[in-house]
C-alpha positions, 0 to 999 in steps of 0.5 A: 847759274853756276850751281845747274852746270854742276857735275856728280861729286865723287861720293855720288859716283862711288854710291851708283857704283855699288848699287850697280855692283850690288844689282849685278851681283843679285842678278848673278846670283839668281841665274846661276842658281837657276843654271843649276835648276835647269841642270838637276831638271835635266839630269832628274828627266834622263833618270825617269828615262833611262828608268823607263826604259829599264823597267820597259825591258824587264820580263821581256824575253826572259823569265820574270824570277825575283832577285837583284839586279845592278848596272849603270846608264852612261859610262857611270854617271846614273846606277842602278838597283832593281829588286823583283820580289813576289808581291804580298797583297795587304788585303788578302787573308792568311788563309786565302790561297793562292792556286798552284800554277796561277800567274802571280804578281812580281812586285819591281822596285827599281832605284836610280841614284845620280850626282857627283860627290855630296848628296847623291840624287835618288829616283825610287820607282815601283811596279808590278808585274804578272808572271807566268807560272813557268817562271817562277 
């Protein structure tokens, strides 16, 4: 009867410990990772946003000429660099012309970096644009 009314020896005690340390710290571990997740998913979601919102703006208002542009979203926390290029069709001919005061194409190459120290975050997008003649 004595041996039922028996308790926990310390070793037992020990052991759960560290299991139950060792659970909490998998545990930890998984939602901090996670945070992190959540927070590039974010700051890759208000790229794509403020990169829309750019590219929405751009030729609006003003002449589409080709050229650099750079600025910053934010007070600095998201940069930005877009390149408007006339754009080269890969199937098109050396030969075939294109008429004088047709509209063309302006190909936009906009590139949205992001992040503090190491490895920056990139978001690189293309667009194409028709320009009136006027403007080029």
């Amino acid at each position: 009867m004595r041996s039922r009314e028996r308790g926990f020896t310390l070793l037992e005690v020990i052991i759960a410990f560290a299991v139950l340390a060792l659970a909490l710290t998998l545990l930890l571990g998984t939602l901090s990772g996670s945070t992190r997740e959540v927070r590039a998913s974010a700051d890759a979601g208000r790229a794509a946003m403020h990169a829309q919102s750019l590219l929405d703006q751009v030729g609006v208002g003003e002449a589409l000429r080709p050229g650099d542009r750079d600025g910053e979203f934010e007070g600095g926390r998201y940069r930005w660099h877009l390149s408007i290029d006339p754009y080269v069709d890969p199937t098109r001919r050396a030969r075939d012309t294109i008429e004088p005061g047709a509209p063309r194409l302006m190909l936009l190459e906009l590139r949205v970096e992001w992040g503090d120290g190491g490895p920056r975050q990139r978001l690189d997008l293309q667009s194409l644009r028709l320009a009136q003649p006027e403007a080029l």
